[in-house]
GUKOLMAR-542721 format. One line per field, with one value per residue: residue in one letter; chain; x negated, y, z negated of N, C-alpha, C in turn. Coordinates in nm, 3 decimals, padded with zeros to 5 digits. Each point is the difference from the previous one (the first is absolute). Example, Ala and Ser with C-alpha at 12.3 -4.5 7.8 and 13.67 -1.06 7.14 Angstrom:
GUKOLMAR-542721
residu [A_S]
chaine [A_A]
n.px [-01.319_00.035]
n.py [-00.569_00.105]
n.pz [-00.780_00.072]
ca.px [00.089_-00.082]
ca.py [00.119_00.119]
ca.pz [00.000_-00.006]
c.px [-00.090_00.077]
c.py [00.120_00.109]
c.pz [00.000_-00.073]
***
This chain:
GUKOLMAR-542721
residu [X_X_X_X_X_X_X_X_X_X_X_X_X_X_X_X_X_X_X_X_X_X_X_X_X_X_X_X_X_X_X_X_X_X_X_X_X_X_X_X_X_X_X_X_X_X_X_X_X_X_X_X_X_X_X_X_X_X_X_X_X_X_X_X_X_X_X_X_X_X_X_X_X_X_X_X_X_X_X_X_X_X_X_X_X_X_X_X_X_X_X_X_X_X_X_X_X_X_X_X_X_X_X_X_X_X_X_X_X_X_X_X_X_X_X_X_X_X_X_X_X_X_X_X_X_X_X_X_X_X_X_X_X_X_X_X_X_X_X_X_X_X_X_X_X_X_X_X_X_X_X_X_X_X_X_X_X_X_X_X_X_X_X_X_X_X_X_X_X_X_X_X_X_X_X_X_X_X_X_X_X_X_X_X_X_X_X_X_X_X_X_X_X_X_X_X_X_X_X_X_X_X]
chaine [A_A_A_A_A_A_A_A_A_A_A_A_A_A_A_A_A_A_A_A_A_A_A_A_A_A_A_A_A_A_A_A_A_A_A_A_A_A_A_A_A_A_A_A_A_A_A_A_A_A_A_A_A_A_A_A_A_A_A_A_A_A_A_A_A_A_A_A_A_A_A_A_A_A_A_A_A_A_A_A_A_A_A_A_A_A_A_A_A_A_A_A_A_A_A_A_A_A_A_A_A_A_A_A_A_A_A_A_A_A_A_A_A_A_A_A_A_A_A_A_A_A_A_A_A_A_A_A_A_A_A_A_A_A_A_A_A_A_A_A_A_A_A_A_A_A_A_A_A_A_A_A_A_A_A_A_A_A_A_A_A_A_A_A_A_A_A_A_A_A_A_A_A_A_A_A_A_A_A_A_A_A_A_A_A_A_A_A_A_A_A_A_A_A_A_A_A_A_A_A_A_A]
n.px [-04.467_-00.019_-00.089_00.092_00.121_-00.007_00.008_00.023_00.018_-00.031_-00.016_00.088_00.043_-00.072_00.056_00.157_-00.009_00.002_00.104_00.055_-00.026_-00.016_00.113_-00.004_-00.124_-00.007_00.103_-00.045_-00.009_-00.096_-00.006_-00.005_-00.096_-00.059_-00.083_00.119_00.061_-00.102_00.024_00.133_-00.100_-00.109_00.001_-00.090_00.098_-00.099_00.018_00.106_00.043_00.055_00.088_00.114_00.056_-00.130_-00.081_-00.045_00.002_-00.109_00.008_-00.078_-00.025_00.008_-00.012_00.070_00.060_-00.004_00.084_00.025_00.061_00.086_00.070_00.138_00.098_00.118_00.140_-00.045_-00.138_-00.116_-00.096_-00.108_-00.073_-00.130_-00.103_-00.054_-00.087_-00.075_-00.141_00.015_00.027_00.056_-00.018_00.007_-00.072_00.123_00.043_00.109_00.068_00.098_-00.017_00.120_00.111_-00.048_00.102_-00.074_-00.032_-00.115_00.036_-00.011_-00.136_-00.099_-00.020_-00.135_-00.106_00.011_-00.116_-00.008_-00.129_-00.025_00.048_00.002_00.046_-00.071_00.063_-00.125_00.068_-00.168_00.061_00.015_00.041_00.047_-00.075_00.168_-00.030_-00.038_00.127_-00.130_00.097_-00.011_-00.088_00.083_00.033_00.028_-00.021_00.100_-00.051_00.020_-00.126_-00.028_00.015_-00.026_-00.112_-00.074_-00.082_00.123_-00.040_00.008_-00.087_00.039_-00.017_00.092_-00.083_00.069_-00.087_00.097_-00.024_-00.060_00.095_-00.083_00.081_00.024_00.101_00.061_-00.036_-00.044_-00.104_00.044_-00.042_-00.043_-00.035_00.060_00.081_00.041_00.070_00.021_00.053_00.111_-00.107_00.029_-00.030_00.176_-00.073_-00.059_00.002_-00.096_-00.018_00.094_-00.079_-00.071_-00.065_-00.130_-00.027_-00.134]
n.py [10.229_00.017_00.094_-00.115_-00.035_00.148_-00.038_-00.060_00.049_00.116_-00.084_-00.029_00.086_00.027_-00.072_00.005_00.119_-00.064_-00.085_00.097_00.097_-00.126_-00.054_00.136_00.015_-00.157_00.051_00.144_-00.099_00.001_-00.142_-00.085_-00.064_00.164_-00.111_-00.072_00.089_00.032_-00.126_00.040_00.121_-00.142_00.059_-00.004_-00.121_-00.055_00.121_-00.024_00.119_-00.091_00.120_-00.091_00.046_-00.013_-00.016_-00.008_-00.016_-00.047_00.037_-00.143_00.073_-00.045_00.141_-00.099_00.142_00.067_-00.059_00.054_-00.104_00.093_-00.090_00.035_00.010_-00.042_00.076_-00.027_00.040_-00.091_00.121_-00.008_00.071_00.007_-00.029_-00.084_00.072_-00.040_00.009_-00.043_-00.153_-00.022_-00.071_00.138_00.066_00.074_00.118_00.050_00.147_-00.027_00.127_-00.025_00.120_00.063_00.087_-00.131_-00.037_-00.048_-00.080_-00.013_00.054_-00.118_-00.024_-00.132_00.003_-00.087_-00.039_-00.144_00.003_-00.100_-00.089_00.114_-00.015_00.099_00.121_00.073_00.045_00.050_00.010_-00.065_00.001_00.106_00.020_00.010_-00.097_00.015_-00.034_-00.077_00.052_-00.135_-00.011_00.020_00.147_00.005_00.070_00.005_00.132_00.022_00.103_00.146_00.079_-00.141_00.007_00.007_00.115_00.012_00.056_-00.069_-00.080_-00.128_-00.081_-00.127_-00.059_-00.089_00.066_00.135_00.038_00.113_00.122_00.048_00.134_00.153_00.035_00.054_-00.084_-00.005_00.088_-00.102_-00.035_00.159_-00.082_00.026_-00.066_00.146_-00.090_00.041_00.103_-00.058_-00.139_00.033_-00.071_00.006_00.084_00.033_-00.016_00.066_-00.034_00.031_-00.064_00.019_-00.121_-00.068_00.068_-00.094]
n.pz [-10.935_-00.141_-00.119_-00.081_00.105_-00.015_-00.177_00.023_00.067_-00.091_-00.081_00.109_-00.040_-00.119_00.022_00.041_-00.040_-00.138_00.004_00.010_-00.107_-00.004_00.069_-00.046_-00.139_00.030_00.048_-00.096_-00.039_00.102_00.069_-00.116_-00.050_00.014_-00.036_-00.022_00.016_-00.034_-00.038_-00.058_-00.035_-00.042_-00.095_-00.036_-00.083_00.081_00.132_-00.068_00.004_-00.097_00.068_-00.077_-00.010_00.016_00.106_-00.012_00.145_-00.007_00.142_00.040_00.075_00.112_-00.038_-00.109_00.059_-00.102_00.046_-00.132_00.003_-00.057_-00.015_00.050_-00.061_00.095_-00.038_-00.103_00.107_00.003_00.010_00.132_-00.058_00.123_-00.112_00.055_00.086_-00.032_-00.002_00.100_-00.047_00.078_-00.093_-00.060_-00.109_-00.051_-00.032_-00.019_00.004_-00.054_-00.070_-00.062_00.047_-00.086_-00.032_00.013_-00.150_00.063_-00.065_00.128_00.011_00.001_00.144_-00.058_00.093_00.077_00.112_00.025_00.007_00.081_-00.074_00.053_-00.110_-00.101_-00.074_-00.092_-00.039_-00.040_-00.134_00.107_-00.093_00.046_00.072_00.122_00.046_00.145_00.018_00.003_00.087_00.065_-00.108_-00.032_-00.078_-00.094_-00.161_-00.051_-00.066_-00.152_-00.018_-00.021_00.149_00.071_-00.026_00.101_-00.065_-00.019_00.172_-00.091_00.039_-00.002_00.106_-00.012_-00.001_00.063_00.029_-00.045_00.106_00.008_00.022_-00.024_-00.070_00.071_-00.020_00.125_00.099_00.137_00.078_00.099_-00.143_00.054_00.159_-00.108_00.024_-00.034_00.004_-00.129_00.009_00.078_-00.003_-00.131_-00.129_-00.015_-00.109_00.141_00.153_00.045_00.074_-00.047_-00.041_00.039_00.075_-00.119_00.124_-00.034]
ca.px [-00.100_-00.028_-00.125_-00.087_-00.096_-00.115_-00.077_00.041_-00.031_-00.086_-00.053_-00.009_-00.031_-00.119_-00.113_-00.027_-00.029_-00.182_-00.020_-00.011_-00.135_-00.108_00.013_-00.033_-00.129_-00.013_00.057_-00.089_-00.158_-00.020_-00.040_-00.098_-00.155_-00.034_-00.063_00.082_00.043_-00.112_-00.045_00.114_-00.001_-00.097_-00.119_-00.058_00.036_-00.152_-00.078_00.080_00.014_00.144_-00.020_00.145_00.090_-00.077_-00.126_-00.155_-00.091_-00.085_00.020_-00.080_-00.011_-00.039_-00.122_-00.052_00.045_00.114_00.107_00.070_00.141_00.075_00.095_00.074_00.135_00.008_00.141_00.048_-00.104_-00.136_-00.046_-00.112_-00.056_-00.145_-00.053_-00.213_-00.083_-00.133_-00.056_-00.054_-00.136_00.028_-00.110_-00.089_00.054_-00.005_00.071_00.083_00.081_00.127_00.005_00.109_-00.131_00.138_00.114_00.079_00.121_00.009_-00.112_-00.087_-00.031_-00.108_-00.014_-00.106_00.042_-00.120_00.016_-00.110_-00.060_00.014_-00.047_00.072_00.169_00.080_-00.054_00.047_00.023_-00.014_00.040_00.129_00.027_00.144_00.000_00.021_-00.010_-00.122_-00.053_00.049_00.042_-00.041_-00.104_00.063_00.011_00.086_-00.022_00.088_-00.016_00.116_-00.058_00.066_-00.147_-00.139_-00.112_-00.091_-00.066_00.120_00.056_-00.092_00.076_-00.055_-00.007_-00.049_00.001_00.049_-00.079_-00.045_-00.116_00.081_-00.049_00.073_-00.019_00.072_00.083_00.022_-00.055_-00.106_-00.021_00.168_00.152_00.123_00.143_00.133_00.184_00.155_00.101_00.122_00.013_00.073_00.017_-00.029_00.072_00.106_00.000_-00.158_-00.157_00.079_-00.032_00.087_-00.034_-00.102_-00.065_-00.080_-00.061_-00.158]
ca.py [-00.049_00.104_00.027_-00.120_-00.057_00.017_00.009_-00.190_00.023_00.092_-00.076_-00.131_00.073_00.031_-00.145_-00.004_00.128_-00.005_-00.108_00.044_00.070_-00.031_-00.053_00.069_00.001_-00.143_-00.023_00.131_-00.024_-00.114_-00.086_00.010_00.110_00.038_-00.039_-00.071_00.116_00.013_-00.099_-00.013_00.119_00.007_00.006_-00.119_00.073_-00.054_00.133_00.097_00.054_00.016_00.128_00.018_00.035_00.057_-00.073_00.045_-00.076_00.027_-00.060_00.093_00.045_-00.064_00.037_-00.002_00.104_-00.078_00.115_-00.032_-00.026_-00.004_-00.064_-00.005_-00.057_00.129_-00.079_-00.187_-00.069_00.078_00.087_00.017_00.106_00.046_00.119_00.090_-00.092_00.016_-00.039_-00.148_-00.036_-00.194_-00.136_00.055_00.015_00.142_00.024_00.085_00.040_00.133_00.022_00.064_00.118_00.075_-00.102_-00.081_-00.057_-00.196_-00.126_-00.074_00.143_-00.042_-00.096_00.027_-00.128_00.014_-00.129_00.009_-00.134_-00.160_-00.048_00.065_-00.045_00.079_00.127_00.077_00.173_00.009_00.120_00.038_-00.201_-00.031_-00.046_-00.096_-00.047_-00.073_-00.205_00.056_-00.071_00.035_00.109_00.065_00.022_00.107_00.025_00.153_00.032_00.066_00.097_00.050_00.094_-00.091_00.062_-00.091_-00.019_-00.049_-00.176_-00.110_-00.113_-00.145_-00.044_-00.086_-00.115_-00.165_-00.034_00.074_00.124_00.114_00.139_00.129_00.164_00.123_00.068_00.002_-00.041_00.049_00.127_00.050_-00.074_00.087_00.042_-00.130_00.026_-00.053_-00.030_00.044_00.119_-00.003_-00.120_-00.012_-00.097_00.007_-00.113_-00.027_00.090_00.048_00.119_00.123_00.068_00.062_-00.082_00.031_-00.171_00.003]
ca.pz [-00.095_-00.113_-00.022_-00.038_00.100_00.089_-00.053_-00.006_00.133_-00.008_-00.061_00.055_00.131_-00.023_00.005_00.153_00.062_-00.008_00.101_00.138_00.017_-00.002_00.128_00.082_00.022_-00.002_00.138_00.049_-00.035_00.053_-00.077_-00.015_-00.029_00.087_00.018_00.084_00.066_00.095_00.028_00.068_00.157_00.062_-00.105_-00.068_-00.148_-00.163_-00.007_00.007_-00.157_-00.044_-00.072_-00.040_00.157_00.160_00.030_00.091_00.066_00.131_00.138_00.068_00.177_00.118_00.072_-00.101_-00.075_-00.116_-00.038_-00.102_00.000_-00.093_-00.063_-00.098_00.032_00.086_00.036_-00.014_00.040_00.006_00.066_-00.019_00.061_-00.024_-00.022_00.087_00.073_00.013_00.144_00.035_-00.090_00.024_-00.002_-00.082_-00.121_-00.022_-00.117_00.004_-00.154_00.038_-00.129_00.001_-00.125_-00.054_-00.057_00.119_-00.063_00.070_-00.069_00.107_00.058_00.081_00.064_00.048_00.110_00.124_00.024_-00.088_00.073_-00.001_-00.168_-00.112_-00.058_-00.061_-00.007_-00.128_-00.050_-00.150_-00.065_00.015_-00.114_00.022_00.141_00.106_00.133_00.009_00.064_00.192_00.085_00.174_-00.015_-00.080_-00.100_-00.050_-00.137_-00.044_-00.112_-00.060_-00.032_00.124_-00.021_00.012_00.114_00.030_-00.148_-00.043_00.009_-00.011_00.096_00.018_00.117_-00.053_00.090_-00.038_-00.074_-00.100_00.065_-00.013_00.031_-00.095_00.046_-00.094_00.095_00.104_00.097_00.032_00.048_00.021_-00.048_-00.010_00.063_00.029_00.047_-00.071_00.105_-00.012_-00.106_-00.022_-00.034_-00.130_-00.019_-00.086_-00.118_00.017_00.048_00.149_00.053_00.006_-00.139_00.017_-00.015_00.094_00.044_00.018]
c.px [-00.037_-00.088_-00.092_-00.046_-00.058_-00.158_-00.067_-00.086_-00.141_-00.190_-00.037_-00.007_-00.165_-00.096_00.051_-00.107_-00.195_-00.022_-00.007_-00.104_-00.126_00.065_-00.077_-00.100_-00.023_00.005_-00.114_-00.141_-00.067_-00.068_-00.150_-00.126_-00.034_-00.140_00.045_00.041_-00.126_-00.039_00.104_-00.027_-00.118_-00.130_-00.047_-00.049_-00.080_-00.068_00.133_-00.022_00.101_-00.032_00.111_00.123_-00.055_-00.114_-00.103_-00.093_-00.107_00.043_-00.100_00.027_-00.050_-00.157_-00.103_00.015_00.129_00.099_00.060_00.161_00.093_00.114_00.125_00.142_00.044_00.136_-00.004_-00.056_-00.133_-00.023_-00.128_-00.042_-00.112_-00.016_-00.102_-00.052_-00.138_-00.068_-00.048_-00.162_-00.006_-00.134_-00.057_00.049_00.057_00.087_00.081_00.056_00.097_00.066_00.102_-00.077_00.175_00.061_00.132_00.116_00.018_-00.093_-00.106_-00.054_-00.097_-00.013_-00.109_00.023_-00.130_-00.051_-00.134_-00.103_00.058_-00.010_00.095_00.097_00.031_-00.101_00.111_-00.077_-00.041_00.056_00.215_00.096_00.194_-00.045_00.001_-00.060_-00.188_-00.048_-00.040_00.013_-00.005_-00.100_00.059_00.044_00.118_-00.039_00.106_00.003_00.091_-00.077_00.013_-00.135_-00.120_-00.056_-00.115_-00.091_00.074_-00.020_-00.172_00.021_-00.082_00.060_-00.052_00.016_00.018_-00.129_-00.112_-00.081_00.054_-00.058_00.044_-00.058_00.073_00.011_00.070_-00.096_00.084_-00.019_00.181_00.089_00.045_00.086_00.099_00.090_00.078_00.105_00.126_-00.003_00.183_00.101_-00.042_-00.003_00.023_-00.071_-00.161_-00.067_00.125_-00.120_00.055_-00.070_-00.104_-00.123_-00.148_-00.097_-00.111_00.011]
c.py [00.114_-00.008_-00.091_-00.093_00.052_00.033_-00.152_00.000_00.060_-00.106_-00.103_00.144_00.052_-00.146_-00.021_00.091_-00.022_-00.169_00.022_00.056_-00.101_-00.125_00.102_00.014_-00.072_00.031_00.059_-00.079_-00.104_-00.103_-00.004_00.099_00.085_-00.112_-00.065_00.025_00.062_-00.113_-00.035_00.062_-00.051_00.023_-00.138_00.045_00.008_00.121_00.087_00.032_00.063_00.145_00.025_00.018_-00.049_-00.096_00.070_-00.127_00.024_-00.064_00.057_00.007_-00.050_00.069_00.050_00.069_-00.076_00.108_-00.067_00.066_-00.001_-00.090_00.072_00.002_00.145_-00.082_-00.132_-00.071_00.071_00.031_00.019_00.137_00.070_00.125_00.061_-00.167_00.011_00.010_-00.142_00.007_-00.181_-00.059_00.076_00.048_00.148_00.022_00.138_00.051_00.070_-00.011_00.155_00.103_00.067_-00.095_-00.045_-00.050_-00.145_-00.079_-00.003_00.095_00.015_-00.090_-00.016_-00.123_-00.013_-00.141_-00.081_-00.141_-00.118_-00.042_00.059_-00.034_00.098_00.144_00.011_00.124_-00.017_00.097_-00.031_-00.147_-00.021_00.005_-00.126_-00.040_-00.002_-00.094_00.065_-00.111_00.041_00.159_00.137_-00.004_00.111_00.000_00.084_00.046_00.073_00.106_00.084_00.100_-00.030_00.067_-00.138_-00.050_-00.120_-00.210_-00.093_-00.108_-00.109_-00.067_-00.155_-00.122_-00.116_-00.101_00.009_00.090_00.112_00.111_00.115_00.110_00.020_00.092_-00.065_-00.048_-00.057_00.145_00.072_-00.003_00.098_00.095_-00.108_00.104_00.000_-00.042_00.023_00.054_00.028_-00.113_-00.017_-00.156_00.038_-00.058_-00.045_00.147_00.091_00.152_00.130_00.099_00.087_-00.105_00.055_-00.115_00.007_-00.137]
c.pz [-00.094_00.020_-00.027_00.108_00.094_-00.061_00.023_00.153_00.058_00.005_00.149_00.198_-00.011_00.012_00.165_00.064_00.025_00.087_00.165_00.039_-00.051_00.100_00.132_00.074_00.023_00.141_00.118_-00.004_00.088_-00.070_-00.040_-00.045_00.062_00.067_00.128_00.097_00.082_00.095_00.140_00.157_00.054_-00.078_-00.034_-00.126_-00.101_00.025_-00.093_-00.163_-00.028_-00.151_-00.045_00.114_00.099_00.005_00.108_00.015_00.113_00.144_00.067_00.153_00.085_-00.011_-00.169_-00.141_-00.135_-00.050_-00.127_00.036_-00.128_-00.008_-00.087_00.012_00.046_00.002_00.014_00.060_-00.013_00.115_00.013_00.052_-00.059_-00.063_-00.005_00.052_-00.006_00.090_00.014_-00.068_-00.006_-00.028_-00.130_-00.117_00.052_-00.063_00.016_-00.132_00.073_-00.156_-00.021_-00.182_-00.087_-00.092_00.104_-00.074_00.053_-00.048_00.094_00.047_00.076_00.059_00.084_00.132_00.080_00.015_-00.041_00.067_-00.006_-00.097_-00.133_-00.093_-00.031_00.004_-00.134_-00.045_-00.147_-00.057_00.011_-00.068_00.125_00.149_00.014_00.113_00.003_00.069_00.200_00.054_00.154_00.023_-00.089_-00.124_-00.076_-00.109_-00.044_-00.129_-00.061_00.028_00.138_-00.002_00.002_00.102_00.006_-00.109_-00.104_00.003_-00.021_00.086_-00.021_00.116_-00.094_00.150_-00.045_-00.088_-00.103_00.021_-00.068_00.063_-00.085_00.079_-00.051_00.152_00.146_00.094_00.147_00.015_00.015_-00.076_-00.072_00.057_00.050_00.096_-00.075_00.082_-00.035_-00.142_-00.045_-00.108_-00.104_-00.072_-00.130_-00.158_-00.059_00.034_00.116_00.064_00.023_-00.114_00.049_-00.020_00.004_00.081_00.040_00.050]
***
């Protein structure tokens, strides 16, 4: 074959080459939303917050405590794995921050959480227009913010009830809610947040 047909050729090996490589990723990717995909391991998806790649949801503990659970594709399936626990606070309002500092270089950098009285639907963050999530569920909560470097001062809070009640403040509650658990410092999420960074947590 001359130069010409492998010029002829050139043209149809560069469209195989990029078909494979996006048969590829297709192949690499598990199904579905990370929302879905949380839902898939056991989450219940109306607490979850879908953070691009990844999700963060609240679970709470036999003995009340809420561990926020990360969401994300790990070899062609999702993957769950914790990244702090709070202290048990079941039946009541409280509130948590684990707030990533520096240049993380990750859209998602704050993640506020904690659990909240009987009645409750939702919790919102004044000041913050792109926060996700909120909704509680089975007494729980998650909020995740683009802004990074939040300290307690930082977080405004509303506690709204089904029937329009409300609670507001400003900062962290209760007395404890700043010694969490980190439970894993090795377990980042790819795209979002991760604790590898140097987190800080109140």
């Amino acid at each position: 074959m001359g130069d010409r047909g492998l010029r002829h050729l050139q043209p149809l090996t560069r469209t195989l080459a990029a078909w494979t490589l996006a048969l590829s990723a297709v192949a690499c990717a598990p199904p579905g939303d990370p929302v879905s995909g949380a839902a898939s391991l056991g989450l219940d998806p109306r607490g979850v917050v879908d953070i691009g790649t990844a999700a963060v949801g609240p679970l709470v503990q036999p003995d009340g405590r809420v561990t926020i659970v990360a969401v994300r594709p790990v070899d062609g399936a999702w993957s769950a794995s914790p990244l702090t626990t709070s202290p048990g606070a079941p039946g009541t309002d409280s509130l948590h921050l684990l707030s990533w500092g520096g240049a993380t270089g990750e859209e998602w950098n704050t993640i506020v959480y904690g659990t909240a009285a009987p009645g409750t639907v939702r919790v919102v963050l004044d000041g913050y227009p792109d926060q996700r999530g909120g909704m509680v569920v089975d007494g729980a909560w998650v909020i995740a913010l683009r802004e990074q470097d939040l300290g307690p001062p930082d977080i405004r809070w509303t506690f709204i009830d089904a029937d329009g009640t409300t609670r507001t403040g400003t900062g962290i509650f209760p007395p404890d809610a700043r010694r969490l658990t980190p439970v894993s410092r090795a377990s980042g999420v790819p795209g979002s947040i991760g604790p590898s960074r140097g987190a800080s947590r109140h």
